[in-house]
N, C-alpha and C positions, 0 to 999 in steps of 0.2 A: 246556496242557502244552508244556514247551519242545524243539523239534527236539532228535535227537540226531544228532549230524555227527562224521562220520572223516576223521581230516585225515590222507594220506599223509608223510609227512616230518614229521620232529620239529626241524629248524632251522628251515628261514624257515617250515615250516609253523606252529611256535609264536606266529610273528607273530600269524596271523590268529585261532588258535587262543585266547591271550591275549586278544584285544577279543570272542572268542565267550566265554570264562569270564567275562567282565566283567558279559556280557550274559544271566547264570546258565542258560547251557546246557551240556550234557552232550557234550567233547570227548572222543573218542580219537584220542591220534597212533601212526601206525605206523611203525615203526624195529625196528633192529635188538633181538635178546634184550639184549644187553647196558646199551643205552642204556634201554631198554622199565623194567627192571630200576631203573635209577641213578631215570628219572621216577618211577615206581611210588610208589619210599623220599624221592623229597628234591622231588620238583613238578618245574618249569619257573619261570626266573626271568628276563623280557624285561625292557632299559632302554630307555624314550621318553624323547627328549628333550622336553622341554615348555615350549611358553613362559612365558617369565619365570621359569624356573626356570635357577639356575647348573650345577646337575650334572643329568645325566637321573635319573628318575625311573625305579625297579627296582621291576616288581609279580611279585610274588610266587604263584605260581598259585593255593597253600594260603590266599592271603588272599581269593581272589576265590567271588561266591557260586554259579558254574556247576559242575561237577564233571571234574574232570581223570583217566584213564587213559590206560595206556601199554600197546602190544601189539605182539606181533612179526608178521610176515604172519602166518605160517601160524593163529593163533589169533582170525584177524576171522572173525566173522558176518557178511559183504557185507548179508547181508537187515536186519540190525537196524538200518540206519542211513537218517534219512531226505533228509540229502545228503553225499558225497565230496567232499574238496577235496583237488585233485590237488595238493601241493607240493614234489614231489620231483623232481631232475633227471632230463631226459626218458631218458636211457639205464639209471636205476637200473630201469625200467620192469620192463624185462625181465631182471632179478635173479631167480636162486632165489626161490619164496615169492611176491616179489612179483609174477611173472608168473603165478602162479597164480590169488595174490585180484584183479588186476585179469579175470581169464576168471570168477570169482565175482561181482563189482560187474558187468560188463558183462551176464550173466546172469542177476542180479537186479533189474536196469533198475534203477538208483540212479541220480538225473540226478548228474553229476561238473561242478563248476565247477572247470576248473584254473588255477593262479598258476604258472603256469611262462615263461621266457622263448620257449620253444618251444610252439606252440601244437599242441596233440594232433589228431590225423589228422582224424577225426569233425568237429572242429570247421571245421576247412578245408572240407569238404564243405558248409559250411552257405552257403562263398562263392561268389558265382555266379560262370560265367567259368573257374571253378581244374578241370585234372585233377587231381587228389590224387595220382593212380595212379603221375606222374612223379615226384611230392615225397618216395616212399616212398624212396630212396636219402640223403634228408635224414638217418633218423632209424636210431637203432641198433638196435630191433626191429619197422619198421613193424608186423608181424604182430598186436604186444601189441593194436593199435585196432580189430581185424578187426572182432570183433562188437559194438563199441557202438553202437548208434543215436546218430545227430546231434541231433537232436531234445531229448535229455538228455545232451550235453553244451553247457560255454561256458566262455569265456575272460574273465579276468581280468587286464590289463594289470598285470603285478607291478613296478609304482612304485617301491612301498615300499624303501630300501635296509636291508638289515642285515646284519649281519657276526657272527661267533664270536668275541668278546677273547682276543687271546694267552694263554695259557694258562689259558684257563676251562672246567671240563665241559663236555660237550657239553647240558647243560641251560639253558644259559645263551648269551643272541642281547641283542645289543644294534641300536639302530635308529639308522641313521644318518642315513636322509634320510625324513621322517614324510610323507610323501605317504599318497595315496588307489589303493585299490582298483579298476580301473573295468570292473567287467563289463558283459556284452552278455548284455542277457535269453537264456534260452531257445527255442529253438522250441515247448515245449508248455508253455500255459499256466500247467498245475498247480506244476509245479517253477518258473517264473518267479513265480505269485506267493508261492511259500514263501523264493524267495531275496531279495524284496522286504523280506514281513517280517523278517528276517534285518538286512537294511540299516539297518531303521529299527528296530531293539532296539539294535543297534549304536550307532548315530548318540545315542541317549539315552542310554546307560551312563554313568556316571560312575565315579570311583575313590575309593571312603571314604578319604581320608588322615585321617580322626579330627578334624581341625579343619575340614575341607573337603572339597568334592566336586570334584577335578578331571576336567574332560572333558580324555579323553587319545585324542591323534592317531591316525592310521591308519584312517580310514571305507572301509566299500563301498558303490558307488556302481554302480548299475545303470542302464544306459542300453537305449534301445530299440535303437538301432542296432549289428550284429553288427561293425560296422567300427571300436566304440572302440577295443577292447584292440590292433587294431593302428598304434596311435598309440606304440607300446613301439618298435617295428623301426626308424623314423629315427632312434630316442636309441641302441640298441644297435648300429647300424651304423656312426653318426658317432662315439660314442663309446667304446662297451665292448669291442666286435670290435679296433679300434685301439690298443687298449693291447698289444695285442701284434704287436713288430720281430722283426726277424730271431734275434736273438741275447738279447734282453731284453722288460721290461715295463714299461710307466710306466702313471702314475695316471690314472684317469679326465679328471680337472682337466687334464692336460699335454695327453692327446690331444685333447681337447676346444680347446682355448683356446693348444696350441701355434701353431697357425697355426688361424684362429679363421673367415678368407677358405676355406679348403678343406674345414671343419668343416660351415660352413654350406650350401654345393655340393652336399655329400653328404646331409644333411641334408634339404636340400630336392629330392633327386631321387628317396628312397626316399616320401617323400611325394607326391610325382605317381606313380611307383606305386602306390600305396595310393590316390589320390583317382582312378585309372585302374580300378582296382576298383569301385570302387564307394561310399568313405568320403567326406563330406564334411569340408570344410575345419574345421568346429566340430566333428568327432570326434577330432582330430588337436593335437597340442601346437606353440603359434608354436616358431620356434625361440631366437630372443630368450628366451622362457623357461625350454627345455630348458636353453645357456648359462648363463645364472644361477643354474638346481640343479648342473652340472655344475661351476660353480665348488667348490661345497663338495665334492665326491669325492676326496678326498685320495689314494685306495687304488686299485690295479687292480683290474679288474672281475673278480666269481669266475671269468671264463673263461678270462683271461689268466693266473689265479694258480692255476688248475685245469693249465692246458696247462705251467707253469713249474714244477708239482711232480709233471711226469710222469703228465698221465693220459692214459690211452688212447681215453678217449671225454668228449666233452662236447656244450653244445645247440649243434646248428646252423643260428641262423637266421641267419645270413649265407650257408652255403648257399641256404638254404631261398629269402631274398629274391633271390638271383642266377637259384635256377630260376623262379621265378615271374614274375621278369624278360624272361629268356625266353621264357616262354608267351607273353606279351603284344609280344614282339619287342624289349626292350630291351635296352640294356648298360653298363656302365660301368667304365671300367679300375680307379676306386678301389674298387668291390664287387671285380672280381675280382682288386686284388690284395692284399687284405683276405684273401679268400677263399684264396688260393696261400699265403699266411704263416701259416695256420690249418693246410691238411693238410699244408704242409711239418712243423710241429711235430709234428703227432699221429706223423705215420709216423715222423717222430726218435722219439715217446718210444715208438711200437709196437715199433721197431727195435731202442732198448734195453732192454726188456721180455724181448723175444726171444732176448736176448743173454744177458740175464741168468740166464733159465731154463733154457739150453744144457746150464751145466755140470750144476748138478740133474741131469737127466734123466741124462748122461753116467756120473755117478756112480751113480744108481740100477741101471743096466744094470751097471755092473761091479759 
C-alpha cells in the first residue's frame, strides 16, 4: 500500500507533489480555502521542461495514477499522514491555522522532510557545533519548531526552480531549472527508510504520453550525510540574496555572472563554512557548476521579488549564514552587506505597511 503524504504548500509544493502522483500515491496539499477549493474542482497542472522536447511538458494531476486532494489547515488529520513535506515559506509557519496543524504534526510525530530555502530549527540541531538557541532571531516564529523532535525531521536542498506564469491560477507551476531533490536521511531509521522507498518509486515513474513513457525530471535523492542540503546556502548567498540593490532587482544570471571574480569569492567562503561544520567537499556543489545553472536564471530570485512587492517577512538564510558565521568566528563584508540591503528593505516595506494602515485605524476611531 502506497504512503499517504501532506504536502504543506500548494506552489512549489506541487512540484514534489506531481513526481509523488506519478508515483500513484495519495497527496494532500495544504493551502488556503480558496485555492484548496480551485484544486478540489480543476487538479494541479506543472510544466517540465524535458529533454528533446521543444515546449515543456504540462501534466496534468487528473492524468496521473496517485490521488490528488486539497485542504485548508484547519481540516488536516496531522495523524493520517505517514510523511509531511514542509513546502511552504518559513514565515507562512506561523499563519493562523497553520500554526496550529504544525503543534498537531509535531504532536503526532510525523517525521516532516522540509524543501524550504530555510532550514527548520529541529533540523539545525541535528548539526554538531550550532547553538540553535542564537539562530532563533533568524526566523519569524522560532516558537512554531518548539516541540518537534530532530530525529523526524530533515532537509531537502530545494534545487529545483519554479515559478507561477504571469497570469495563471494559482494551480498552475511551471519548472524552470529540473534539478534534483537532495535530502539528508533522518536520524531514526524508520522514517529514513520509508523516504528511501519514496526515492526510488520516484526515480521509476514514467509519464504515459499514450505513444510513450517519458521519465520526467525532478528525483529525490537521499543522502547519508546531514551536511547535503546545505550545499543550497553558497548558491543563495552568491546568487539569490544578490539580486537585490538598494533601489532595485536584477536576475539571478546578472548577479551571478555580473562580476563572476566576486561571485566566486563569495561562493567559496560560504563553503568553507559549511566544510568548517562538518560537510565534506562531495556534499557541496563545485562552483563552476552552480555558474552554469545560474546562467539560465533569467528572473530574480523569489526573495528579491517577494521584498520588491512589499513583503514584510521572508526566509532568512543569509541571516541565518552570517550568525552561524559568527559562532564559529567568522565575517565577511559581502555577507553583511548582503545582509544590511535585505533589513534595509524589509523595515522600508514594514514602514510603509504602517503608514498605510494609519489612516484605517484614524477613521475607524472617528
Amino acid at each position: 500500500m502506497k504512503p499517504d503524504v501532506l504536502v504543506l504548500g500548494a506552489s512549489y509544493g506541487s512540484l514534489l507533489g506531481t513526481k509523488l502522483l506519478l508515483a500513484g500515491y495519495r497527496v494532500t496539499l495544504v493551502c488556503t480555502r480558496p485555492t484548496a477549493e480551485l484544486i478540489r474542482r480543476e487538479g494541479t497542472r506543472v510544466r517540465f521542461p524535458v529533454r528533446g522536447r521543444d515546449t515543456p511538458l504540462e501534466i496534468a494531476s487528473a492524468t496521473l495514477p496517485g490521488a490528488l486532494s486539497a485542504r485548508a489547515p484547519e481540516e488536516v488529520d496531522a495523524g493520517a499522514y505517514d510523511l509531511v513535506v514542509l513546502g511552504m515559506q518559513e514565515a507562512q509557519y506561523g499563519a493562523p491555522g497553520v500554526r496550529e496543524l504544525m503543534g498537531r504534526i509535531a504532536a503526532a510525530r510525523r517525521p516532516c522532510l522540509a524543501i524550504m530555502n530555510m532550514p527548520p530549527l529541529p533540523y539545525l540541531r541535528r548539526i554538531p557545533g550550532l547553538a540553535p538557541e542564537a539562530l532563533e532571531g533568524c526566523y519569524a516564529d522560532p516558537a512554531v519548531w518548539a516541540r518537534f523532535d530532530p530525529a523526524l525531521v530533515t532537509l531537502a536542498s530545494p534545487d529545483p526552480q519554479a515559478f507561477r506564469p504571469a497570469g495563471e491560477p494559482k494551480n498552475v507551476l511551471q519548472v524552470g531549472l529540473p534539478t534534483n531533490f537532495k535530502a539528508a536521511r533522518f536520524d531514526d531509521a524508520g522514517p529514513t527508510a520509508l523516504l528511501r522507498r519514496i526515492a526510488a518509486d520516484v526515480e521509476a515513474a514514467r509519464f504515459d504520453a499514450g505513444s510513450e513513457a517519458i521519465e520526467v525530471p525532478v528525483k529525490l535523492k537521499v543522502h547519508e550525510s546531514v551536511f547535503v542540503p546545505l550545499a543550497k546556502w553558497p548558491m543563495l548567498i552568491a546568487g539569490n540574496y544578490r539580486c537585490v540593490r538598494p533601489e532595485d532587482m536584477i536576475a539571478i544570471r546578472e548577479a551571478v555572472h555580473g562580476d563572476l571574480a566576486r561571485s566566486r569569492a563569495i561562493y567559496e567562503w560560504v563553503v568553507r563554512l559549511c566544510t568548517g561544520l562538518g560537510a565534506e567537499a562531495d556534499d557541496l556543489v563545485p562552483f563552476e557548476k552552480y555558474a552554469q545553472a545560474a546562467a539560465g536564471l533569467g528572473k530574480p530570485s523569489s526573495a528579491a521579488r517577494a521584498l520588491f512587492g512589499g513583503a514584510e517577512h521572508i526566509e532568512r538564510v543569509d541571516s541565518l549564514v552570517q550568525r552561524i558565521a559568527r559562532q564559529r568566528g567568522l565575517a565577511s563584508d559581502a555577507l553583511d552587506e548582503i545582509v544590511r540591503l535585505v533589513d534595509e528593505r524589509l523595515e522600508r516595506n514594514r514602514a510603509a505597511r504602517a503608514g498605510a494602515r494609519r489612516p484605517e485605524t484614524a477613521a475607524s476611531i472617528a
